[in-house]
C-alpha positions as CSV (number, residue, x, y, z in Angstrom):
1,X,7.0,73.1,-109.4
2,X,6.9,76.8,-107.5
3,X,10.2,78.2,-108.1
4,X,12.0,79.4,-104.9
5,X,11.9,82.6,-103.2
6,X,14.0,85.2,-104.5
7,X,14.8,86.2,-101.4
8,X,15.6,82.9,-99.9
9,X,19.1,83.1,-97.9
10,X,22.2,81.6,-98.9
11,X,23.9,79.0,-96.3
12,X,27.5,79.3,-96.3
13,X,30.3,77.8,-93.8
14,X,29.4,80.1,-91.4
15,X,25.7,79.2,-91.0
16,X,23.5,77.4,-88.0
17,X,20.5,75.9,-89.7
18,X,17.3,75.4,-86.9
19,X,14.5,73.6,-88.4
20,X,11.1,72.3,-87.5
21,X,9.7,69.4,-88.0
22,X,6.0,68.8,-88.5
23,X,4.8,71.0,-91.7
24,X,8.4,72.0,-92.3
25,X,10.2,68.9,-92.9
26,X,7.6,66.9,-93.2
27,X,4.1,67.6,-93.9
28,X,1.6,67.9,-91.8
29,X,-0.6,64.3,-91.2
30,X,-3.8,63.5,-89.3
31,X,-2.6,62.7,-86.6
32,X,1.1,63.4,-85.4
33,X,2.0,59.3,-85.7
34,X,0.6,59.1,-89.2
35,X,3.8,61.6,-90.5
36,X,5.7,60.1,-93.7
37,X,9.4,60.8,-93.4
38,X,10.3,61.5,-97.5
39,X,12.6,59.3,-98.9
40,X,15.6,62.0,-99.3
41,X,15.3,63.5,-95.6
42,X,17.8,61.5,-93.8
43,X,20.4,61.6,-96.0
44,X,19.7,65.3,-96.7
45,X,19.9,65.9,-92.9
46,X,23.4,63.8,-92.6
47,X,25.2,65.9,-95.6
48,X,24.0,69.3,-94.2
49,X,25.5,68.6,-90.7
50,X,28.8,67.4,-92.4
51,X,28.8,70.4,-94.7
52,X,28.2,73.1,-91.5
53,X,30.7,71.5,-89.1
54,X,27.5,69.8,-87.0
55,X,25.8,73.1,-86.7
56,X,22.2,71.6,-88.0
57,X,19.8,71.3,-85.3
58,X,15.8,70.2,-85.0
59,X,13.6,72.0,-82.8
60,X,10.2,71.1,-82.3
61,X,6.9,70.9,-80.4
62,X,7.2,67.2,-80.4
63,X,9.3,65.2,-77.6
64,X,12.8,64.3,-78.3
65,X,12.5,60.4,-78.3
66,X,9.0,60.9,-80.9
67,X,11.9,63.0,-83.7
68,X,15.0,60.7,-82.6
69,X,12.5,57.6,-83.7
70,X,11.6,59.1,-86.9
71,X,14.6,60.4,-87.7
72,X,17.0,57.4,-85.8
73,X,20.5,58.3,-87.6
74,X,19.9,62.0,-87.7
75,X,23.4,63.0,-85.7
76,X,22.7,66.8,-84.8
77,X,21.4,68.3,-81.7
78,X,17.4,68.0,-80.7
79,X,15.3,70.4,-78.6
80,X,12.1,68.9,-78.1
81,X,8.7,69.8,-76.3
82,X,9.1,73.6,-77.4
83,X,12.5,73.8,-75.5
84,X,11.7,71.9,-72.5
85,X,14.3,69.2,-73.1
86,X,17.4,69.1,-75.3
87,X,19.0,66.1,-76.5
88,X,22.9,66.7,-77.9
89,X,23.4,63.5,-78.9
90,X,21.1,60.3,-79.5
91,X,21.8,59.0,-75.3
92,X,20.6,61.6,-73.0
93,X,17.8,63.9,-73.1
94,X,18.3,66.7,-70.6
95,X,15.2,69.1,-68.9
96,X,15.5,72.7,-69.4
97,X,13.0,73.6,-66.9
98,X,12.6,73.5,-63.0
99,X,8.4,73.6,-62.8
100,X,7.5,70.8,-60.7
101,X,4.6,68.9,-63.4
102,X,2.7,66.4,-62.4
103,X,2.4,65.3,-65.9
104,X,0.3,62.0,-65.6
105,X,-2.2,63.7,-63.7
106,X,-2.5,66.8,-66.3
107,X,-2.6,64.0,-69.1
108,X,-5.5,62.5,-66.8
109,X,-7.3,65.7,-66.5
110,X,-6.9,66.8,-70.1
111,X,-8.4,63.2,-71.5
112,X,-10.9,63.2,-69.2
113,X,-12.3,66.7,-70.1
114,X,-12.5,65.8,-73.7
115,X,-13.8,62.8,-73.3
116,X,-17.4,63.1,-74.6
117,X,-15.2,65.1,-77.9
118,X,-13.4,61.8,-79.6
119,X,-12.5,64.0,-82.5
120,X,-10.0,65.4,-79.9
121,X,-6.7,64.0,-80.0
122,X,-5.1,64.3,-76.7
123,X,-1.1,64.3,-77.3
124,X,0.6,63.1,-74.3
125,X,3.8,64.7,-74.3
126,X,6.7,64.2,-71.4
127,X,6.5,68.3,-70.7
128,X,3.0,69.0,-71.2
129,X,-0.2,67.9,-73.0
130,X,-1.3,69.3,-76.6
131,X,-5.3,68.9,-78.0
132,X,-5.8,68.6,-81.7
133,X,-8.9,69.3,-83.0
134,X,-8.0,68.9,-86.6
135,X,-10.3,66.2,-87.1
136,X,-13.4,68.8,-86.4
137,X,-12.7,72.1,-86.7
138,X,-15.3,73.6,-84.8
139,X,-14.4,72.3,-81.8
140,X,-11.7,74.9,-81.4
141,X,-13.2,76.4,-78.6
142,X,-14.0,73.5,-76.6
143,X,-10.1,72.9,-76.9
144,X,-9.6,76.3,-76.0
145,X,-12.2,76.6,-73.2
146,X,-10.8,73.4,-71.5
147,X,-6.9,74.1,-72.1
148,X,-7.7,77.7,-70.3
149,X,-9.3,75.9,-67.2
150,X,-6.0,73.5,-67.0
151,X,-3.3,76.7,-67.7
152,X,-5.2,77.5,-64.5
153,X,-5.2,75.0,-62.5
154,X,-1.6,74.0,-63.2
155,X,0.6,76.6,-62.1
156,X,3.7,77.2,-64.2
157,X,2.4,76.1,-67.5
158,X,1.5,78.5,-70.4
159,X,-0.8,78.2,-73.2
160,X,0.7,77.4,-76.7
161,X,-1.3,77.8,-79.6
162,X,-0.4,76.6,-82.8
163,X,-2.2,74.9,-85.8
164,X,-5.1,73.3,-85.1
165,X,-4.3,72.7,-81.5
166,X,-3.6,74.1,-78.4
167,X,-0.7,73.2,-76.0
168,X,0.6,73.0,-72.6
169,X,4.2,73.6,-72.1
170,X,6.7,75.0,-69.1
171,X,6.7,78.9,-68.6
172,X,9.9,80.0,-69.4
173,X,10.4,77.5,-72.3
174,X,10.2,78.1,-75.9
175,X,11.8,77.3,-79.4
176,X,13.5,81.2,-79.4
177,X,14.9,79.6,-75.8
178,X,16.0,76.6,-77.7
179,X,17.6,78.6,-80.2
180,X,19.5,80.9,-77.8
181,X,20.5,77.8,-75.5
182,X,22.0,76.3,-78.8
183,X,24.0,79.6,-80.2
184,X,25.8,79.4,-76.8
185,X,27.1,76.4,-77.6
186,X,30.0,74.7,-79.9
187,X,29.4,73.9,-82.6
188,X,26.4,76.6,-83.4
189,X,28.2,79.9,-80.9
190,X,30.0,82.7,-83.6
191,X,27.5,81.3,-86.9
192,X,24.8,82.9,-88.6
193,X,21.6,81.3,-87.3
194,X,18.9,80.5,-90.1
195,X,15.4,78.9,-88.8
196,X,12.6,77.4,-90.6
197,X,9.5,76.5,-89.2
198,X,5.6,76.9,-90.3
199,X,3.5,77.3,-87.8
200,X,2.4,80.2,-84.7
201,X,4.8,78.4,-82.7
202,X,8.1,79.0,-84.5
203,X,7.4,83.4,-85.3
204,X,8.9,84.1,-82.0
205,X,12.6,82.0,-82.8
206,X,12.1,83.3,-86.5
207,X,12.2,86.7,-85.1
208,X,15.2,85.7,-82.4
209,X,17.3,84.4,-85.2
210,X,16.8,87.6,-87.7
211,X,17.9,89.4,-84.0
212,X,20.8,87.9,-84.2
213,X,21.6,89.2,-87.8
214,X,20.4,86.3,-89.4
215,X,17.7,84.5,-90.9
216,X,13.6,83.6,-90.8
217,X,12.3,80.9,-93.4
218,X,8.3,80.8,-93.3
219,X,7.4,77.4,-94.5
220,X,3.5,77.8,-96.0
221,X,0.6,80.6,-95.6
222,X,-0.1,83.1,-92.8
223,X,1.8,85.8,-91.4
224,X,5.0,85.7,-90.1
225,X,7.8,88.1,-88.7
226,X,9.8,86.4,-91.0
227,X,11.9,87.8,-94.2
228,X,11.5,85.0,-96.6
229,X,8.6,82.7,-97.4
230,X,8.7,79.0,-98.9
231,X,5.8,77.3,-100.4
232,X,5.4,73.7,-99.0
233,X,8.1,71.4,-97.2
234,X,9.6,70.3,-100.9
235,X,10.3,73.6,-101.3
236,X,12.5,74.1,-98.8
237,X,13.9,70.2,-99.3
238,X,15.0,71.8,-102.6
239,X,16.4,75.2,-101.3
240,X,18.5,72.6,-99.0
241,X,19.7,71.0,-102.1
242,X,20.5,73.9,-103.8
243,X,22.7,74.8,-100.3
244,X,24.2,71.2,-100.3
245,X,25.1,72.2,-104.0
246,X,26.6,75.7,-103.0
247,X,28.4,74.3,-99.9
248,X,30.2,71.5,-102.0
């Protein structure tokens, strides 16, 4: 067992925790439906957002309904699809954009450019499309080649990389937009925001939260903007239990 970082910060009463999902909570799988939710998770997730008054939130690159069905009882706030919709509580899911997507027919057009690639997984996702090419490799520039011709051809959507894949997602959206949209609300406004994530996709709401005089947790290898690095997801699941511990 990798001891923690020596740097790691200390959540008190006064803290917002932001974490990510995929890599970060969990590790990283196959394919995204093939994730394992560890035993302890849940009930981790329930005690931190007694302990911080609710202020515990997931943001992710994944829709909202994918993390509420892996994580059904998990009671805190969810921004899903890089910020693009934000649910508050497990009933509604609200849109945080206004461009006008029609997403079934850039689903149609991503599938049907990979098609002679089945090593691609095409992830169908409510506010965009994401291609994995995890399975092989070196067919990160056809992913790249063909998501470039559809961030063309679809006007107000922006390229996302991030590991292993290349996404789709609103322009103006983002998880440092997520983060922001949250701080200005009850129960996260006034706290110290701390985020988490592991992948290209979470340096730019690492960086928003250290802004804001708090926080970046870098979960794995590769650089990062942010001030403190943890090995693996059970490392962090056990600098979370050593902040249950703390908080009391």
């Amino acid at each position: 067992m990798q001891p923690l970082a020596r740097n790691a910060p200390v959540l008190t009463a006064g803290s917002a925790l932001f974490l990510d999902f995929d890599g970060c909570l969990v590790d990283i799988a196959p394919r995204p439906d093939a994730v394992v939710i560890p035993p302890g998770l849940p009930g981790r997730l329930a005690r931190l957002h007694d302990r911080l008054g609710g202020a515990v939130a997931l943001i992710s690159g994944r829709d909202v309904a994918d993390l509420r069905a892996f994580l059904p009882d998990f009671p805190g706030a969810v921004a899903g699809s890089h910020g693009a919709e934000l649910s508050l509580d497990s009933q509604r899911i609200q849109k945080t954009h206004g461009i006008d997507l029609d997403v079934a027919e850039l689903h149609g057009s991503a599938a049907r450019a990979v098609a002679a690639h089945p090593a691609i997984l095409v992830e169908r996702k409510p506010h965009g499309v994401a291609l994995h090419y995890r399975a092989d490799p070196s067919l990160r520039q056809v992913v790249e080649d063909v998501m470039q011709q559809l961030a063309d051809t679809h006007p107000g959507m922006v390229l996302q990389p991030a590991k292993m894949a290349v996404e789709l997602r609103p322009a103006g959206t983002g998880k440092d937009g997520a983060l922001d949209r949250l701080m200005a609300m009850v129960p996260f406004s006034g706290r110290v925001p701390v985020y988490a994530g592991d992948d290209l996709t979470d340096e730019a709401a690492m960086a928003r939260a250290q802004a804001l005089g708090g926080q970046g947790i870098k979960i794995g290898e590769g650089d990062t903007v942010a001030q403190t690095r943890l090995a693996d997801p059970a490392a962090l699941a056990r600098w979370l239990d050593d902040a249950l511990e703390r908080l009391g």
